[in-house]
N, C-alpha and C positions, 0 to 999 in steps of 0.2 A: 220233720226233717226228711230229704230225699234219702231213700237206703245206700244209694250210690254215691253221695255227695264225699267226693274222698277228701275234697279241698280243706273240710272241717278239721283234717289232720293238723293245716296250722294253726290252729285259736292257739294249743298252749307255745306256740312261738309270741304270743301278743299277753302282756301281763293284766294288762286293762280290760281285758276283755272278760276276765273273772272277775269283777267289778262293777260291771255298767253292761248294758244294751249300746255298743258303740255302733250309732248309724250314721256318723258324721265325716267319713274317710273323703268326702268330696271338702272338704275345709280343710283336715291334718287328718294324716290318715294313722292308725296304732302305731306306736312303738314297740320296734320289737325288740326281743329280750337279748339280742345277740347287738345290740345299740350299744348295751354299756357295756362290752366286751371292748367294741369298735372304740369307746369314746375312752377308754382306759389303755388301750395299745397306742392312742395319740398320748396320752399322758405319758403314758411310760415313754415313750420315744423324744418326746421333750425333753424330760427328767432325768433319761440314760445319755441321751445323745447329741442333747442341747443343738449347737448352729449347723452342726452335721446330721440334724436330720433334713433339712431341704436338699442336700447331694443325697443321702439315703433313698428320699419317695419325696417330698414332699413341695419341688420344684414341681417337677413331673402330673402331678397329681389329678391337678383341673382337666386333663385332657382324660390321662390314664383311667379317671374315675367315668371319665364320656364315653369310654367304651365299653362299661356297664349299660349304657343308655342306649348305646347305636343299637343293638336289635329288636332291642325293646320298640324303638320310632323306624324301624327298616333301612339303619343307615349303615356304614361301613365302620370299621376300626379307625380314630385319627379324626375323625370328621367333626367331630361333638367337647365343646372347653363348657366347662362350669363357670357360673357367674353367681354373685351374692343373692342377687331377687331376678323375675323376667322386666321388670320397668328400666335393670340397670341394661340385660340382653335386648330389651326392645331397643334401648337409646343407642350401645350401640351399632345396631342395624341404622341407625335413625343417622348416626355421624358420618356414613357411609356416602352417604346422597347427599346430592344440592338442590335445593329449593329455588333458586333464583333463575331457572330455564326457565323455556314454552312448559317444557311436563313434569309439575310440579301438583299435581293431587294426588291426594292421602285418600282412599275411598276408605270409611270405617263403618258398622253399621250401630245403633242404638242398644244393640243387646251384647254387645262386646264389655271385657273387666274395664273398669271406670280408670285405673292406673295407666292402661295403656292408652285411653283415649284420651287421659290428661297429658299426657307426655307428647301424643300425635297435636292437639291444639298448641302445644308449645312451639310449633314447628313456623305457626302462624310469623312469628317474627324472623324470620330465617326466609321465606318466602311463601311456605306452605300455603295451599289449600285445600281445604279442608270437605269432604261428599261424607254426609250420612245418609245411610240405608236407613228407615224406622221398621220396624217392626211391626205389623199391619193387627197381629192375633196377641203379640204379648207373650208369646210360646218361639216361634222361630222367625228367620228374615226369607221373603220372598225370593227363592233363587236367582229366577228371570230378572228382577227387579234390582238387586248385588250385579248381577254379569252386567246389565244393561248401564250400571253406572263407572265401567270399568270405560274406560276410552284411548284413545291417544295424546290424552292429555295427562291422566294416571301414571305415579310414578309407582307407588306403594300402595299395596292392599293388608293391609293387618288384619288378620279375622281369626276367629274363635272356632278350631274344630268342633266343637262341644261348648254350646252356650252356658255360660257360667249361671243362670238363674234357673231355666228351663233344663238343662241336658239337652235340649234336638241338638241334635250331630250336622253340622254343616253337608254338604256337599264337594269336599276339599279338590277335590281332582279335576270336577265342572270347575272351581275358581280358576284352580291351579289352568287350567287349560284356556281359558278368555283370557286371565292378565298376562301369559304367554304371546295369545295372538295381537294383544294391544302394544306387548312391549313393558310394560308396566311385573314388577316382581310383589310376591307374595309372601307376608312376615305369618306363619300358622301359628296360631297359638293352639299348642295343646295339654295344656296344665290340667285341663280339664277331661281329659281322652288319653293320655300315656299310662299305662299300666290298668286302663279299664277297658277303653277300646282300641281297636287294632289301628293301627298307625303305620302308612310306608311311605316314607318322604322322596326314597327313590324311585318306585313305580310310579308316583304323583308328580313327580318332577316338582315338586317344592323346594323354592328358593332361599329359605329360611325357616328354620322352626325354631319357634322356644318354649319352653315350658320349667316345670321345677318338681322336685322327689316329695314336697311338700304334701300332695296331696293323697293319689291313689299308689305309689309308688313308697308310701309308707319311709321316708328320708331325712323328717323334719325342715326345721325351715334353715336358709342361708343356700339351696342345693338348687339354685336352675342351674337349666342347662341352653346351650346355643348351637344348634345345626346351620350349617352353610354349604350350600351345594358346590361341592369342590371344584366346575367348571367358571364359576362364577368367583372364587376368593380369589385367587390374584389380581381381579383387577378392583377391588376393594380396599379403601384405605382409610379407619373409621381413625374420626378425628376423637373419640373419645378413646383414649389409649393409654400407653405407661410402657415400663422396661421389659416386662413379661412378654409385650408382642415384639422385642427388638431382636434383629437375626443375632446380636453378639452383645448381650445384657453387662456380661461382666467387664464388658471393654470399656462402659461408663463415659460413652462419646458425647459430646454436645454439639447438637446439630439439629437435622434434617432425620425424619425417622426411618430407618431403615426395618422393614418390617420380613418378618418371617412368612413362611410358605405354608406354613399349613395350620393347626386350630388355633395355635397360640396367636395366631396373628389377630386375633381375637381377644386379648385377655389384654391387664391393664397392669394396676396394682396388684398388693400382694394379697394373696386367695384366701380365702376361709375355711383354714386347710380344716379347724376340729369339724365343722360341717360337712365335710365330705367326708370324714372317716363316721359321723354319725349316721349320712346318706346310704353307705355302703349295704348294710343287713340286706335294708329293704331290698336294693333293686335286685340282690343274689337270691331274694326268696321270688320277688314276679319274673325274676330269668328263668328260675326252676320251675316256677309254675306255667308261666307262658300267657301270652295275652289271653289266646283263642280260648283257653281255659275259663280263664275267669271272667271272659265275655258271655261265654257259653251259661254261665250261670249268672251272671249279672240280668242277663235278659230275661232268664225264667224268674228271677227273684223280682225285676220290675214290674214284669207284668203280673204278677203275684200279688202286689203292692197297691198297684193301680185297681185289680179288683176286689181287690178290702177296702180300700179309703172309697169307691165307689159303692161298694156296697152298704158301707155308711152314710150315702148322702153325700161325702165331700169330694171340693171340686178339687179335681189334679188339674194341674198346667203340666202338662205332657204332650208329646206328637202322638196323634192317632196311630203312626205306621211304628210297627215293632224297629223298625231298619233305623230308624230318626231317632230314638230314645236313646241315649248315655246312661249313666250308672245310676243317676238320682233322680228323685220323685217329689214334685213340690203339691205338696199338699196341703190347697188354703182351704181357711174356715173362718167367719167373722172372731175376730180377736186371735188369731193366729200367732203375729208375736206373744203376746200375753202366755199362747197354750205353751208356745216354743219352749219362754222360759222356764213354764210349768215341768212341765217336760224333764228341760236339763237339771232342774231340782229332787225329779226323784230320780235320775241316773237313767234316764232315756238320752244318752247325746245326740242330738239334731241343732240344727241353724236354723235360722229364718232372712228371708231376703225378701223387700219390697216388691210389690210385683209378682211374685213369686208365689209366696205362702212357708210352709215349714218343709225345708229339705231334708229329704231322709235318701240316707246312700249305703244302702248294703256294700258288702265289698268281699269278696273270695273266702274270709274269715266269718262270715253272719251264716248264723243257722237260720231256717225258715220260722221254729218258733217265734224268733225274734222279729219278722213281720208283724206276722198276727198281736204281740204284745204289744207293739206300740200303737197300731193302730186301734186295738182294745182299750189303752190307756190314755188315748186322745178322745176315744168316746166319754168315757170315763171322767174326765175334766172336763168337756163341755155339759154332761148332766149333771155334775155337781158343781159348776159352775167356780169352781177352784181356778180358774184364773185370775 
């Protein structure tokens, strides 16, 4: 353990964490203990206050709880509505657009979450077309080779800060900055980068982000979130919608929708309020801590990582450049799922992903011990063949 590492201070905010080797915050990241505080003040609020608690907070809420989020992704107060998953936030960006113009492609690449790139082929019947990027290494996508399929034909580019298999870190700002000159707008996904790596959607001129507390942001599941660049929302009108985006909900008009001006105009049905009161902990502990923080040691913890699983013989799928790597470290081995499940049986939690091999995701809460152990106990099952 570094004698400086003060971050160590929150493990006993995490109860699981006296339990297991938790190295799996890139899938769900701990729960913290101030969760079932959060998830019992919506109870009692229900319980005290029944239909008056949506006038209390709980109207308000999706947006109110996205300004927990804006500085976290470098946005403003107001800018940021909570959504149930990011496939419901992708779609609707996706409702937003018409497919049936001259510019009507969707550029996506091969290493993007499989959710969104089902939801992007959906589009096929609507007009869409469809550009993939493949991935040449299996680790990240050729930059040159993503710019160069951006065109004048490109409406939407959806890509992955942070590849969901690998960790390489995109080049979000080179995107952001071609599908500007093409005309074409950018949906970032960074589910995989918000509360691990530093994230500014305003210096990048990003047109869209979405993401969710699900993972590094420690929020549990039902918590994305939807950024929209506020030059850009008014003239936006997502056909996937509901009362919540209507400028005067309670008037119960039927018609033509008359949409509101700023996040809500974004939102639909009615919200998953217990889910954002169980989001809440987390994001109040990585606002206290701060990205830059826990980047700052995510990086010396990977590379830390990378040279113990090498120093064992096994291959990482990682980016060679420190700059490229995100939080987590896939480290394959023949029989790699087999080890995975090993693994999670004696309270080593890790994942496994095709392609990939076994992800292991330090996170702000992981001492250095905790390295060195699981990589000692991956050795450990492949000599004793305990797979």
């Amino acid at each position: 353990m570094m004698p400086d590492d003060m971050l160590l201070k929150w493990r006993p905010e995490f109860p699981i964490l006296q339990k297991c080797t938790y190295l799996i915050s890139n899938s769900l990241g701990a729960m913290p203990q101030a969760a079932y505080t959060a998830l019992k003040e919506y109870a009692d609020a229900w319980s005290s206050r029944g239909v008056e608690a949506w006038s209390d907070s709980w109207w308000e809420m999706p947006v109110r709880m996205g300004d927990l989020v804006a500085p976290i992704i470098g946005a403003n107060p107001g800018e940021v509505s909570f959504h149930p998953n990011v496939t419901i936030a992708e779609a609707i960006v996706l409702s937003c657009f018409d497919f049936r113009g001259p510019r009507r492609k969707i550029v996506l690449t091969d290493m993007d979450f499989p959710s969104v790139t089902y939801l992007c082929h959906a589009q096929k019947s609507e007009g869409a077309e469809i550009c993939i990027v493949r991935s040449e290494d299996g680790i990240g996508v050729d930059l040159s080779r993503l710019l160069d399929a951006i065109d004048e034909r490109t409406l939407l580019v959806p890509v992955s800060h942070v590849l969901f298999r690998t960790a390489c870190v995109m080049d979000a700002e080179a995107i952001v900055r071609r599908a500007r000159e093409a005309g074409a707008y950018v949906v970032l996904d960074v589910y995989q980068s918000a509360g691990a790596v530093p994230v500014n959607v305003k210096e990048w001129g990003v047109d869209f982000a979405i993401g969710g507390c699900l993972k590094w942001l420690c929020g549990g599941p039902g918590a994305a979130f939807l950024y929209v660049r506020p030059e850009l929302r008014a003239t936006l009108c997502p056909r996937l919608t509901g009362w919540m985006a209507h400028r005067d909900p309670f008037a119960f008009q039927i018609g033509d929708m008359q949409f509101r001006d700023d996040a809500f105009r974004f939102l639909n049905g009615t919200p998953q309020i217990p889910c954002l009161y169980g989001a809440r902990p987390g994001l109040e502990i990585v606002g206290k801590i701060g990205v830059e923080a826990i980047r700052e040691k995510s990086r010396r913890q990977v590379a830390r990582l990378i040279e113990l699983a090498r120093g064992e013989g096994f291959t990482v799928n990682v980016p060679e450049e420190a700059e490229r790597r995100g939080g987590t470290v896939a480290v394959n081995t023949p029989h790699a799922y087999e080890i995975s499940r090993e693994l999670v049986r004696r309270q080593y939690l890790v994942d496994f992903r095709p392609g990939a091999g076994i992800r292991i995701s330090p996170h702000f809460y992981t001492a250095d011990e905790e390295l060195e152990a699981v990589v000692q106990e991956i050795r450990r099952i492949i000599d004793t063949r305990a797979f």
